[in-house]
Each structure stands twice: as structure tokens, then as C-alpha cells.
N, CA and C atoms of all chains as a GROMACS GRO file, in nm:
protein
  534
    1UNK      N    1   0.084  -0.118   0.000
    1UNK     CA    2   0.000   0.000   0.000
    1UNK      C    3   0.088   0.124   0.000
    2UNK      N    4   0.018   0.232  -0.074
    2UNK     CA    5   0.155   0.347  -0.081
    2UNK      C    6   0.106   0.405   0.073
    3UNK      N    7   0.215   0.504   0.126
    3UNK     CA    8   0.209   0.566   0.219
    3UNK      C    9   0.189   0.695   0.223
    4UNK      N   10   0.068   0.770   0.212
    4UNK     CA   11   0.097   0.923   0.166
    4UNK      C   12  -0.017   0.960   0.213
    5UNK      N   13  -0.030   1.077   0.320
    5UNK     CA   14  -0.131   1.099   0.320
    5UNK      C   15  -0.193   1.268   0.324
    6UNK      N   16  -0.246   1.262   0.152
    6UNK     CA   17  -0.299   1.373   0.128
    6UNK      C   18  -0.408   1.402   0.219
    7UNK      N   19  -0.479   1.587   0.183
    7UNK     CA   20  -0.615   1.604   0.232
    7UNK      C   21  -0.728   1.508   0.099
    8UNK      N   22  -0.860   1.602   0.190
    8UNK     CA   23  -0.954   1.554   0.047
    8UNK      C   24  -1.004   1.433   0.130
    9UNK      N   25  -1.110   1.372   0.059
    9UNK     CA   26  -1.165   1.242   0.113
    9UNK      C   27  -1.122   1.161   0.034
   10UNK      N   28  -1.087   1.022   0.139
   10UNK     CA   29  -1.019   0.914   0.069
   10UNK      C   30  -1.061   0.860   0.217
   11UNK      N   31  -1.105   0.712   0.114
   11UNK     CA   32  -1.108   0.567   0.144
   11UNK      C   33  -1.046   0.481   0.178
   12UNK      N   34  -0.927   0.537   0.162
   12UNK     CA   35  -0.850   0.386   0.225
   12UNK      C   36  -0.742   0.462   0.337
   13UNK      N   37  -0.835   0.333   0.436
   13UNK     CA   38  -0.797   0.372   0.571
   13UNK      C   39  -0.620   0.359   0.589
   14UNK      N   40  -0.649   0.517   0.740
   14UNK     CA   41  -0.461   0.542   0.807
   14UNK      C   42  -0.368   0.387   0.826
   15UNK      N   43  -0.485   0.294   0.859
   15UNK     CA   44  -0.383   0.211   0.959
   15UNK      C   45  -0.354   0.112   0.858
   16UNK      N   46  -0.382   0.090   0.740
   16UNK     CA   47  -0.310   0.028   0.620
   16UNK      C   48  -0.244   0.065   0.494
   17UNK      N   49  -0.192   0.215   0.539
   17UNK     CA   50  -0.103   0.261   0.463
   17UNK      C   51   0.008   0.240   0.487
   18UNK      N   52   0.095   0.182   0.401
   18UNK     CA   53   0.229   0.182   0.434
   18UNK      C   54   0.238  -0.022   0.454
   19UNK      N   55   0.111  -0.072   0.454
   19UNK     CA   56   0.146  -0.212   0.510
   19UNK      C   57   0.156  -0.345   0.364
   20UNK      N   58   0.180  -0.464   0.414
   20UNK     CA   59   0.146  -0.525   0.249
   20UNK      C   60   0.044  -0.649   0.300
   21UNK      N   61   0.019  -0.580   0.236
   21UNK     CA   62  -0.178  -0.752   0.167
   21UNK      C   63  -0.130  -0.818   0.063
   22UNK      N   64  -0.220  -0.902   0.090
   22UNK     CA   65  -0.234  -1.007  -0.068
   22UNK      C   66  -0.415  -0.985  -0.116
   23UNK      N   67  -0.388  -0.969  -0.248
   23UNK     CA   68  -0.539  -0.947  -0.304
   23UNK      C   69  -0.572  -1.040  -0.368
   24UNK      N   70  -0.690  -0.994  -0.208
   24UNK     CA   71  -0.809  -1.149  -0.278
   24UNK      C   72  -0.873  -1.143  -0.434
   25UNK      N   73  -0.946  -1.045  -0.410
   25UNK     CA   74  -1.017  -1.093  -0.553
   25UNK      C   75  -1.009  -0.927  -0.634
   26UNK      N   76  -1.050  -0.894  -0.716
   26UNK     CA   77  -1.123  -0.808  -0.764
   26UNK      C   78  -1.269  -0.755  -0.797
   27UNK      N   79  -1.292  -0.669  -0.715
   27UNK     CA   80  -1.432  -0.646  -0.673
   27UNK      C   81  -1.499  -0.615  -0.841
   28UNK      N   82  -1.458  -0.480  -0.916
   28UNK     CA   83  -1.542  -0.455  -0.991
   28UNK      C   84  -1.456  -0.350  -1.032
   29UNK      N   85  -1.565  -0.218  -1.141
   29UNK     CA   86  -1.447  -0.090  -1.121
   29UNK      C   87  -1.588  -0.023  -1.089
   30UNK      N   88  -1.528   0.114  -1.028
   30UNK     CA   89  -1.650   0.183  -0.940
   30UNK      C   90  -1.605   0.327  -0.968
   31UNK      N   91  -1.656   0.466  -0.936
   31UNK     CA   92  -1.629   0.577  -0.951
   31UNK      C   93  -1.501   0.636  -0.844
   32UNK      N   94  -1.430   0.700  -0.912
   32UNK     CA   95  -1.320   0.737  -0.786
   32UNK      C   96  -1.377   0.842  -0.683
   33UNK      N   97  -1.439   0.751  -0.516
   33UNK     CA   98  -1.476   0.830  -0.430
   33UNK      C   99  -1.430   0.987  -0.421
   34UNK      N  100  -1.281   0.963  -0.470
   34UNK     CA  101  -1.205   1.096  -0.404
   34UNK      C  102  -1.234   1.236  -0.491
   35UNK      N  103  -1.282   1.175  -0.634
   35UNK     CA  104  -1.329   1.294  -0.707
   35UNK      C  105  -1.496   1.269  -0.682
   36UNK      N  106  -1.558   1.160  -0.645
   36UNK     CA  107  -1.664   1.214  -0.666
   36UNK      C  108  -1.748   1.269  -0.512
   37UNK      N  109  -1.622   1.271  -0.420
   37UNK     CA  110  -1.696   1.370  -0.310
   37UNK      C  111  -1.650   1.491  -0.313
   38UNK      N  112  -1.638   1.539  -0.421
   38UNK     CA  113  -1.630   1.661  -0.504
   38UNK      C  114  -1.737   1.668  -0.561
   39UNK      N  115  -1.794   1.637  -0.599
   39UNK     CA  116  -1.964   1.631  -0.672
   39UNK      C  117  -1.881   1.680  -0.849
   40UNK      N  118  -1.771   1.597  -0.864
   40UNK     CA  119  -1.725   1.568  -0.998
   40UNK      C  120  -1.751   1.429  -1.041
   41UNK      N  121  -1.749   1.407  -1.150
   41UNK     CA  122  -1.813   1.304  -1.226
   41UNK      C  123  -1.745   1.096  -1.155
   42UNK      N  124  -1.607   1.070  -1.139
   42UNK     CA  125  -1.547   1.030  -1.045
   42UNK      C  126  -1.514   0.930  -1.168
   43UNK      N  127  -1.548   0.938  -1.307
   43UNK     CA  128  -1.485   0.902  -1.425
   43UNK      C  129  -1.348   0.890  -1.428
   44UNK      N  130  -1.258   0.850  -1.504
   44UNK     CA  131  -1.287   0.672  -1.528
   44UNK      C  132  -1.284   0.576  -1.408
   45UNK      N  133  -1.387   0.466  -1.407
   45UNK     CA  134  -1.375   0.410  -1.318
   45UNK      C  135  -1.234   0.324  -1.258
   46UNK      N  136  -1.243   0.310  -1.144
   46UNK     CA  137  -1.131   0.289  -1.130
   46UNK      C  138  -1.113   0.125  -1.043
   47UNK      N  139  -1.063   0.009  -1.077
   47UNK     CA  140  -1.083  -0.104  -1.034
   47UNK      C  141  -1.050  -0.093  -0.851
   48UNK      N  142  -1.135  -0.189  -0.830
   48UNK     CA  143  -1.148  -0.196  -0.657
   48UNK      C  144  -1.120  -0.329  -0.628
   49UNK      N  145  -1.009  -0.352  -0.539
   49UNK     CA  146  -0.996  -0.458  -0.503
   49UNK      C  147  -1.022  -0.512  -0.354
   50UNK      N  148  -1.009  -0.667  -0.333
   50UNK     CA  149  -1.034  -0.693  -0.183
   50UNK      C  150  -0.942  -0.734  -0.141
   51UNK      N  151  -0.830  -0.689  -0.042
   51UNK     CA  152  -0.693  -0.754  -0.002
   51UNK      C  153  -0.715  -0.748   0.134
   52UNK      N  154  -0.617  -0.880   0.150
   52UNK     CA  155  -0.609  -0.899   0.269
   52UNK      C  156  -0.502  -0.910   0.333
   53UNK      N  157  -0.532  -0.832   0.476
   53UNK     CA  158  -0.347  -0.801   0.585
   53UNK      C  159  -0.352  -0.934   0.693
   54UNK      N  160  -0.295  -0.929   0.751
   54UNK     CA  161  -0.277  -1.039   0.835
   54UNK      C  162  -0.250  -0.910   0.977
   55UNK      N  163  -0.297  -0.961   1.097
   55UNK     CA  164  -0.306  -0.824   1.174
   55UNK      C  165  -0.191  -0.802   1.220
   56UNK      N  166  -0.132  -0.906   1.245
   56UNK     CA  167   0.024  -0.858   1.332
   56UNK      C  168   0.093  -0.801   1.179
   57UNK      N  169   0.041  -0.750   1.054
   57UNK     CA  170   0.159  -0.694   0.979
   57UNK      C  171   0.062  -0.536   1.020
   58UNK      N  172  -0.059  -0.549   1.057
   58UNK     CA  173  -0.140  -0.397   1.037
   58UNK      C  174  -0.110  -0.362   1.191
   59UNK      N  175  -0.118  -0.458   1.297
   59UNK     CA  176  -0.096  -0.362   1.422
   59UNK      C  177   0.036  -0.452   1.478
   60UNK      N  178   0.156  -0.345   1.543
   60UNK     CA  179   0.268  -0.398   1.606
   60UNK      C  180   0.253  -0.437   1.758
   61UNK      N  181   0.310  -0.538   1.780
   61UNK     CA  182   0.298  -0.607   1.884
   61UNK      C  183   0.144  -0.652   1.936
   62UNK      N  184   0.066  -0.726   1.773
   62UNK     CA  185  -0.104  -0.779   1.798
   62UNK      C  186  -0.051  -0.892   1.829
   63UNK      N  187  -0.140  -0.957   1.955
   63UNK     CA  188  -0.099  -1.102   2.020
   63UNK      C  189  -0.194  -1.148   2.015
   64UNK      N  190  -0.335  -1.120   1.933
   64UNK     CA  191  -0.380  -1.284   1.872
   64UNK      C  192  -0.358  -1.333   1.780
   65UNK      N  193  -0.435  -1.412   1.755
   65UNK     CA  194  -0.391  -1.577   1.708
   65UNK      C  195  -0.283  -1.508   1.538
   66UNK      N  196  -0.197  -1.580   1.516
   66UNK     CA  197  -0.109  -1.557   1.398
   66UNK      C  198  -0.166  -1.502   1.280
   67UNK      N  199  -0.289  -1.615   1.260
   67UNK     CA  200  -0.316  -1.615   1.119
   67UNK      C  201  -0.442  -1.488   1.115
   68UNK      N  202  -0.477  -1.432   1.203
   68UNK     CA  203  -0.595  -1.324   1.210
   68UNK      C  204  -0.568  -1.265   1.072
   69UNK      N  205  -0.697  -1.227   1.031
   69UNK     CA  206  -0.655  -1.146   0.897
   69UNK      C  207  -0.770  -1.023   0.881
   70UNK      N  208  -0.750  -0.948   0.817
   70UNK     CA  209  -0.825  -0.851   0.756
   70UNK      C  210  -0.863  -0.816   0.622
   71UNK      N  211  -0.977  -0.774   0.597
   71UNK     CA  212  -0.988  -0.768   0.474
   71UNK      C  213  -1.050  -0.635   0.451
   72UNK      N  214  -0.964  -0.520   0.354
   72UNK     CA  215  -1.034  -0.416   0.321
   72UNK      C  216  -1.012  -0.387   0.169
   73UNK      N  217  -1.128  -0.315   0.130
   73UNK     CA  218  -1.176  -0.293  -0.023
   73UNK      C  219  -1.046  -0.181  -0.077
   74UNK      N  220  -0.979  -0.176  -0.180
   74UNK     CA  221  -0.922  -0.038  -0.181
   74UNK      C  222  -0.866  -0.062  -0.308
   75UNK      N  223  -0.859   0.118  -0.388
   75UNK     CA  224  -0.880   0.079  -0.485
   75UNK      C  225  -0.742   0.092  -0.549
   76UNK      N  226  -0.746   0.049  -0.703
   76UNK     CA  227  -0.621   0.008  -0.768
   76UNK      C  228  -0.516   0.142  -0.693
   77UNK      N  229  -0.561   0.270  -0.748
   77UNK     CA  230  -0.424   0.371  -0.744
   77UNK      C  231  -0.350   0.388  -0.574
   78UNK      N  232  -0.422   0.290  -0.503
   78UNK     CA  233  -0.341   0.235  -0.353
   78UNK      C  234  -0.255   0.173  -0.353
   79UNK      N  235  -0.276   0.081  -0.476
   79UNK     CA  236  -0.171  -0.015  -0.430
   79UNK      C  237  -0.022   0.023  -0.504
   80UNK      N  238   0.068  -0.036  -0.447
   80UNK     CA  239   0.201   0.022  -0.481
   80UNK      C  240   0.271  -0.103  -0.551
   81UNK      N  241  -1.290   3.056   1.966
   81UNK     CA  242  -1.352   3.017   1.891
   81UNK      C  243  -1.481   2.968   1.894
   82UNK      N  244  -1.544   3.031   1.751
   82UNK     CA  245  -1.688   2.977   1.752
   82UNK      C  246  -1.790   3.028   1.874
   83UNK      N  247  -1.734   3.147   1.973
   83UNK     CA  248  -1.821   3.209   2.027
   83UNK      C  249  -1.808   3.091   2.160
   84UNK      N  250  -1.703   3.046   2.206
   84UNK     CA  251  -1.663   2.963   2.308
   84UNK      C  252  -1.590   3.029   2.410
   85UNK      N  253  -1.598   3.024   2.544
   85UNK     CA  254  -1.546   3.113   2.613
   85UNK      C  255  -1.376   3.035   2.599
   86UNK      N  256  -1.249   3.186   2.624
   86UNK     CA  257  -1.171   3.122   2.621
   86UNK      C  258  -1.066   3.195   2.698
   87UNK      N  259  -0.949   3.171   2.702
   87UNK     CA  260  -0.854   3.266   2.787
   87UNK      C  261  -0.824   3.347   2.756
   88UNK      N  262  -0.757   3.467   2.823
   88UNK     CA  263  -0.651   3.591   2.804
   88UNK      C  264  -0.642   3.645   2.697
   89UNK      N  265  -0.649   3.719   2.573
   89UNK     CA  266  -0.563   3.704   2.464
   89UNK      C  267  -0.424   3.775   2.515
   90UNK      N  268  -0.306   3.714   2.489
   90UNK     CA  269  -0.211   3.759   2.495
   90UNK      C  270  -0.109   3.845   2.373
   91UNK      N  271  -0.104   3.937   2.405
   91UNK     CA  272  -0.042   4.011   2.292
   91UNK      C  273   0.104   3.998   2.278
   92UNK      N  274   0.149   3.951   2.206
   92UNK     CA  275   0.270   3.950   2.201
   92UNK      C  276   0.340   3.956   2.014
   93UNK      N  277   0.449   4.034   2.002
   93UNK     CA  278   0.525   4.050   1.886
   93UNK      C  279   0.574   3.906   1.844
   94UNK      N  280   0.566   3.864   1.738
   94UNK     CA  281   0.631   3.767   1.695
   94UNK      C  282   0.665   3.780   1.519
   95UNK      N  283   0.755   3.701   1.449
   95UNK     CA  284   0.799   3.697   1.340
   95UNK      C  285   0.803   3.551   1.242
   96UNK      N  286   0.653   3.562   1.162
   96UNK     CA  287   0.667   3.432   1.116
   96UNK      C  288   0.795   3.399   1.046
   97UNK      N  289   0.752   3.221   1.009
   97UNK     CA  290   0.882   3.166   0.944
   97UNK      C  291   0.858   3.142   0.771
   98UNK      N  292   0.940   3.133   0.755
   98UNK     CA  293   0.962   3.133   0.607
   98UNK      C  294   0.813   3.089   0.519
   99UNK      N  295   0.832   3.014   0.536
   99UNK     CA  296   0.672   2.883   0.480
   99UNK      C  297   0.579   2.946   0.525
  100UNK      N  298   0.587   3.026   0.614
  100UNK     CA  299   0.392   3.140   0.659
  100UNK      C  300   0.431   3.213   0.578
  101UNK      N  301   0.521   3.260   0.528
  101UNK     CA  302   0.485   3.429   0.460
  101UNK      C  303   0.472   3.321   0.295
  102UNK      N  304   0.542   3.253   0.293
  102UNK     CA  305   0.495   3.146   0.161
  102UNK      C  306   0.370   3.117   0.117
  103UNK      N  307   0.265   3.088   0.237
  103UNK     CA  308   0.137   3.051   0.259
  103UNK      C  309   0.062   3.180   0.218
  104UNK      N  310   0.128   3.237   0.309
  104UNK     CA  311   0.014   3.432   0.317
  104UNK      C  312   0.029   3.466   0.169
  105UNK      N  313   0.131   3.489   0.070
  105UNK     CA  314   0.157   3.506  -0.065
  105UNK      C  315   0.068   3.400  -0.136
  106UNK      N  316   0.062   3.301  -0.112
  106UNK     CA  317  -0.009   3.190  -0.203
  106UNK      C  318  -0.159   3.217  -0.197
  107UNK      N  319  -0.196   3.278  -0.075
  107UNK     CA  320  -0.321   3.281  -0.094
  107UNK      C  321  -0.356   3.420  -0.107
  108UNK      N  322  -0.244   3.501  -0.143
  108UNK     CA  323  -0.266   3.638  -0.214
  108UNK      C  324  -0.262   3.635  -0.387
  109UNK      N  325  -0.200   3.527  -0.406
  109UNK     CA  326  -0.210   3.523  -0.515
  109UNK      C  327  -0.360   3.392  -0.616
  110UNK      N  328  -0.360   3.356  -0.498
  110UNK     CA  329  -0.511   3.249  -0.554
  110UNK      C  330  -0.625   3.348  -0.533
  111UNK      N  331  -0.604   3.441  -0.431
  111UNK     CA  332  -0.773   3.520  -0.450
  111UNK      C  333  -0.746   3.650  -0.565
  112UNK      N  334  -0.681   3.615  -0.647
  112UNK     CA  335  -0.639   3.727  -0.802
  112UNK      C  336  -0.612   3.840  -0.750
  113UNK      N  337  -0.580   3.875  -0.611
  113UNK     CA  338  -0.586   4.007  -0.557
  113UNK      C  339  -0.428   4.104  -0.669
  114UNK      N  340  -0.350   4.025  -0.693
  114UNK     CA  341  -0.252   4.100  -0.791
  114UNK      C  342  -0.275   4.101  -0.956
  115UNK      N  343  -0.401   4.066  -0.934
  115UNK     CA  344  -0.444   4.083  -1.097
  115UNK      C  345  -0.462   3.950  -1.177
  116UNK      N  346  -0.388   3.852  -1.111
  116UNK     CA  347  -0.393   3.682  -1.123
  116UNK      C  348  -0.557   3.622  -1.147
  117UNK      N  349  -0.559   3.500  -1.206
  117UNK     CA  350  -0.685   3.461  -1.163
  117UNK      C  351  -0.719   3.429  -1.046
  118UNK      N  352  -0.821   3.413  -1.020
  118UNK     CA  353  -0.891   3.411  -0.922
  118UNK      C  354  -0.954   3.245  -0.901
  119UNK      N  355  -0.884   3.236  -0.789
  119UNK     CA  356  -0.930   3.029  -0.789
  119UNK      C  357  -0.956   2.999  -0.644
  120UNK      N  358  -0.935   3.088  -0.566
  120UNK     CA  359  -1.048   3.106  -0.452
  120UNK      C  360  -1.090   3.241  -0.402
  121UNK      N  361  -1.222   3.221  -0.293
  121UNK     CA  362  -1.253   3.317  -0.189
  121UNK      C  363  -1.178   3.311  -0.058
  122UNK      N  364  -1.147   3.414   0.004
  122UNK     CA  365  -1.135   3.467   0.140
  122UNK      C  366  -1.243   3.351   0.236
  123UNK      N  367  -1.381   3.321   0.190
  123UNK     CA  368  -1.489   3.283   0.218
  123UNK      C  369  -1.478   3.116   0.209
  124UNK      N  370  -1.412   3.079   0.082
  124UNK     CA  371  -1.384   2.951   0.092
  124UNK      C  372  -1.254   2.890   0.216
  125UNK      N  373  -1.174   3.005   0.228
  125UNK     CA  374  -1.066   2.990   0.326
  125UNK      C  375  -1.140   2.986   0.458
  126UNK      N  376  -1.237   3.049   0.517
  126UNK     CA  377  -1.288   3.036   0.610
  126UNK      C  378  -1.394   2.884   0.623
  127UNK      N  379  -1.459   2.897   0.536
  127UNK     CA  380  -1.554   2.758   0.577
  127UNK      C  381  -1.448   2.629   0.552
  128UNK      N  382  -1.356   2.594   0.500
  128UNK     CA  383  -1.253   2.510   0.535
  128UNK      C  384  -1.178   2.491   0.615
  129UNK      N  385  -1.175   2.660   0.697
  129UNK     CA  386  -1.077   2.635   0.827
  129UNK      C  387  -1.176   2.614   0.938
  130UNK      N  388  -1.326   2.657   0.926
  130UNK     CA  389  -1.418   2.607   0.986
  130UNK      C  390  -1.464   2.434   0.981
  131UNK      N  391  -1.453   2.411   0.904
  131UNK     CA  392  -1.455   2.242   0.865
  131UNK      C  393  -1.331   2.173   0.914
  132UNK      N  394  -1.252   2.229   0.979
  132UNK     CA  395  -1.124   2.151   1.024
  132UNK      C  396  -1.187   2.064   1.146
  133UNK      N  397  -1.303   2.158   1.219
  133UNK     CA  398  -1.344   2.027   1.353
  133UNK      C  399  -1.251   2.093   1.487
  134UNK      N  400  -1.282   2.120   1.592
  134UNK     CA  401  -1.241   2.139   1.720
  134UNK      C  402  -1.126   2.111   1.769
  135UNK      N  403  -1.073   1.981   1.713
  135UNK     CA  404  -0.903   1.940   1.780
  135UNK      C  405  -0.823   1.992   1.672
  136UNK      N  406  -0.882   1.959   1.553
  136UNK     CA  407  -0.765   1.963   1.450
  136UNK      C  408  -0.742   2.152   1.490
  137UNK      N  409  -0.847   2.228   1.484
  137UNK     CA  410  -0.823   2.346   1.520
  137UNK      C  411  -0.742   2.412   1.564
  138UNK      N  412  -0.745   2.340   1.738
  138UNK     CA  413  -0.653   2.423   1.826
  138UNK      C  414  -0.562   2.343   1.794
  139UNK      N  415  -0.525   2.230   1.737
  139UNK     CA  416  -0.428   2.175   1.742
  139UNK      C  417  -0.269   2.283   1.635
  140UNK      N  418  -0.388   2.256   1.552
  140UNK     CA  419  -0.283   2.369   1.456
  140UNK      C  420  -0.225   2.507   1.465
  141UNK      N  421  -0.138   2.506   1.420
  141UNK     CA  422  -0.117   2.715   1.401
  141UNK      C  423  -0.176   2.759   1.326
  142UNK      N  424  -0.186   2.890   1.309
  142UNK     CA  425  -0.263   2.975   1.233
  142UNK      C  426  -0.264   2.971   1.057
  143UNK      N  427  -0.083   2.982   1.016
  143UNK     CA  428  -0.065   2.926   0.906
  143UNK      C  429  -0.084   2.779   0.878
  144UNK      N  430  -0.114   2.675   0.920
  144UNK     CA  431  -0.126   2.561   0.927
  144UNK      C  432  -0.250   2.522   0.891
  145UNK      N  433  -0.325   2.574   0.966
  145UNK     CA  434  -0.521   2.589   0.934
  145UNK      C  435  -0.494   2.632   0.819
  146UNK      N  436  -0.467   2.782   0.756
  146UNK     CA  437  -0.441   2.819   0.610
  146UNK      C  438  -0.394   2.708   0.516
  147UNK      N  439  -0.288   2.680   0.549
  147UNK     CA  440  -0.259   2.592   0.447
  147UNK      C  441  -0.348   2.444   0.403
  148UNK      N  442  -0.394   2.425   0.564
  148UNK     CA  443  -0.481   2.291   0.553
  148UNK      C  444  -0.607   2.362   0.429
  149UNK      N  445  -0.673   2.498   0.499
  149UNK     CA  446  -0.799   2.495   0.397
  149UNK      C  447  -0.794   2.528   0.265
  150UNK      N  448  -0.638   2.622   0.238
  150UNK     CA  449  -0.617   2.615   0.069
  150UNK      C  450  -0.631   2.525   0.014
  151UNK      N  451  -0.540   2.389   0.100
  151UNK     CA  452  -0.588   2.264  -0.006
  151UNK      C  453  -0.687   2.190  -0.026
  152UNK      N  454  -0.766   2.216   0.072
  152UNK     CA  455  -0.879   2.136   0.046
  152UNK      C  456  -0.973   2.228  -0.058
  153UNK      N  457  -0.938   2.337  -0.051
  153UNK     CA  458  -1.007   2.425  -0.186
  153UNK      C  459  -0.990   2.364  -0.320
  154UNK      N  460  -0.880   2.396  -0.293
  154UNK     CA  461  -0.793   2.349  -0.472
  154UNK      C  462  -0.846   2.227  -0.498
  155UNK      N  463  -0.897   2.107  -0.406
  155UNK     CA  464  -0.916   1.984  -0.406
  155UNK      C  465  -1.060   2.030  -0.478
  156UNK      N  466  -1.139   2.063  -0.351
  156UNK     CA  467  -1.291   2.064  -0.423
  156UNK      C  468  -1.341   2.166  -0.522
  157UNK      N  469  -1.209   2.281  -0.543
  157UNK     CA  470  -1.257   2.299  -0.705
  157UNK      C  471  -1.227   2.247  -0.804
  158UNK      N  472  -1.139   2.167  -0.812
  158UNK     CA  473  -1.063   2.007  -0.959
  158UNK      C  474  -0.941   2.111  -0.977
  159UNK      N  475  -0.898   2.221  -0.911
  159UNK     CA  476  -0.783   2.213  -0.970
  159UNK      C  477  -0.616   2.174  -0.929
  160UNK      N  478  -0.649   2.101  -0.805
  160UNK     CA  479  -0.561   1.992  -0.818
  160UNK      C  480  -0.642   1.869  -0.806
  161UNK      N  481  -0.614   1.734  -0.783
  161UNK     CA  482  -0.689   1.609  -0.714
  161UNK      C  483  -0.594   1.557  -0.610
  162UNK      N  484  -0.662   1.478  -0.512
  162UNK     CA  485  -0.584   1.412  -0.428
  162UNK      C  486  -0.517   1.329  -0.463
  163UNK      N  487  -0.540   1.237  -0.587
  163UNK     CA  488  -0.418   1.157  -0.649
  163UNK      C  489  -0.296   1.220  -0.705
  164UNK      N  490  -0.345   1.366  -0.755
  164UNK     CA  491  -0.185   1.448  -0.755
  164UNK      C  492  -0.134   1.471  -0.658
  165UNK      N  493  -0.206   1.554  -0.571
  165UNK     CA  494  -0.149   1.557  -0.445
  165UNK      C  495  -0.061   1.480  -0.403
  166UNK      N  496  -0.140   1.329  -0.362
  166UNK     CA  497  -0.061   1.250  -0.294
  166UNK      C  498   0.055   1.188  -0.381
  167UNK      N  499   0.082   1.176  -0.495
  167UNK     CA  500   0.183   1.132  -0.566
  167UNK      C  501   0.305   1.268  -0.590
  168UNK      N  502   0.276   1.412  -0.565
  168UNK     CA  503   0.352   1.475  -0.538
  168UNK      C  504   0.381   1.449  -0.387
  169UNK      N  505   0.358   1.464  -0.341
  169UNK     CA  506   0.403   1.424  -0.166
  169UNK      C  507   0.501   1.309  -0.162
  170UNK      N  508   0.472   1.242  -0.223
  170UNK     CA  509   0.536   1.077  -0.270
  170UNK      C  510   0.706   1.144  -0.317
  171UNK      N  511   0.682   1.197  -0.379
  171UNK     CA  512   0.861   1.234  -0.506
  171UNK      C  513   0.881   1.318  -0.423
  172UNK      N  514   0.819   1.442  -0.308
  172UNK     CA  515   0.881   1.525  -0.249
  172UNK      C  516   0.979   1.479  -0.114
  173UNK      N  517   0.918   1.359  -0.048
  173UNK     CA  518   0.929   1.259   0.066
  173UNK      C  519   1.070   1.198  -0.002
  174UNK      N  520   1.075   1.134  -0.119
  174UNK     CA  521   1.152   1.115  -0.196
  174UNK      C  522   1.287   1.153  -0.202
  175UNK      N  523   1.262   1.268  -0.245
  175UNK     CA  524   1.389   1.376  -0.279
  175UNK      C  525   1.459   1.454  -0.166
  176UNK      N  526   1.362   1.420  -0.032
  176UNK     CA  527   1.391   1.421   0.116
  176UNK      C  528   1.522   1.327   0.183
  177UNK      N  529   1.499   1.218   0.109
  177UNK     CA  530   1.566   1.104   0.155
  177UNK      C  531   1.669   1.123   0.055
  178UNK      N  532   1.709   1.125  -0.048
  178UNK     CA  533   1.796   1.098  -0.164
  178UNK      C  534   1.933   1.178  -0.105
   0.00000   0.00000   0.00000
């Protein structure tokens, strides 16, 4: 995930920036939230994926179970 | 703020730093006041520094709020986007380290 964090509204959450997933699937392509909570068109769509972290890579020093995982939606220009 | 009771004002002389008088110029020159176009209000600077929310508020300095609500201007008029944004931030972070 890239690490950068502009203003503006955006979707993909603080605490998985900067971390690495494996992507599950590919959701679809959808409008880019970040232009369209601008009340701009949010053209071209932009593919959304579903990846998943494992928690001890998203939170340091998480002491449950190993394999805990997470799964959040986020879209292609996140990933690095 | 916001008609909240608050302490003292204290008057005191001070001398901003480089990057405030950077800020104060930038947004002399986005409200066309030197003849430039014009790509915000005075008005949009306020309801953005009003939209900052209570902590982020006091949390910040004065130029800091400024700078936070210029950009979110520029954002919600298209003439930058947050994917520029953040991919300039990216090469500037960059060229930090190099």
C-alpha cells in the first residue's frame, strides 16, 4: 500500500497505509470516491480490489492468534 | 472560537517563518488580488478552516489551518486532485531522503 497521506476524502484507511496484503479478488471498477466527493463526475472508473493483511503486519505487537486477517476494499491507485 | 469562552488574549510580537509568509503570498495570489486569476474566496478559506473540527483546530497554528484549507479548496474545485497531491508528496518525501 503506498504511504501518503494527502487532504480531500479518501477511502482507504490510516492504519493500512504503508502495510502489504495479498489481493483477494477483484471487486469490480466503481467511480473514484475521491473525485466524486467533489460532486465531480469520479470518471474513469477505477478497479477496486479486496486484499487482505494479516493483523500482526497492520498492528505492532497484535498477540492474537497468527493467522488473524483482515480484509479491506481499496482501490487500484493504492496499491504500490 | 466559535463564540466559546476562552482565555486571556495575549499580545505578544512575533515573526513568522519562512513557509507562513509562503502561505500568506499563495493565498494572495489564488484570491487574483494581484491581478492573477482568481481560484479562490477569502470565504472559501474560512468555511474550510471552519470544517477543520475542534481538535484539529486548536491543534494547529494559524498558518497551518491556512494551508490545511487552501488545499482542500484546490481539491474541491478540480484544480488539483488528491491523487496528484498525494503522488507529489510521494517524489517530495523522496527527494527528502535521496
Amino acid at each position: 500500500m503506498r504511504k501518503v497521506y494527502p487532504l480531500g476524502h479518501i477511502r482507504t484507511p490510516f492504519y493500512i497505509r504503508g502495510r502489504s496484503g495479498v489481493v483477494e479478488r477483484l471487486c469490480g471498477a466503481f467511480g473514484n470516491p475521491e473525485e466524486l466527493a467533489q460532486m465531480r463526475s469520479g470518471e474513469p472508473k477505477q478497479p477496486l480490489y479486496r486484499v487482505r493483511f494479516l493483523q500482526t503486519e497492520v498492528w505492532p505487537g497484535y498477540r492474537g492468534n497468527p493467522e488473524d486477517a483482515l480484509e479491506v476494499e481499496i482501490f487500484q491507485h493504492w496499491l504500490e | 472560537m466559535g463564540g466559546l469562552p476562552a482565555g486571556r488574549v495575549e499580545p505578544a510580537e512575533h515573526d513568522n517563518a519562512e513557509w507562513e509568509w509562503r502561505v500568506d503570498a499563495l493565498m494572495t495570489l489564488l484570491t487574483g488580488v494581484k491581478g492573477g486569476k482568481k481560484l479562490m474566496t477569502v470565504d472559501e478559506l474560512r468555511k474550510n478552516i471552519e470544517a477543520l473540527g475542534p481538535d484539529a483546530y486548536d491543534r494547529m497554528s494559524y498558518y497551518e489551518r491556512w494551508v490545511s484549507s487552501i488545499t482542500q479548496t484546490m481539491i474541491q474545485r478540480g484544480v488539483v486532485t488528491t491523487e496528484e497531491l498525494g503522488r507529489k508528496m510521494e517524489q517530495i518525501e523522496k527527494r527528502g531522503r535521496e
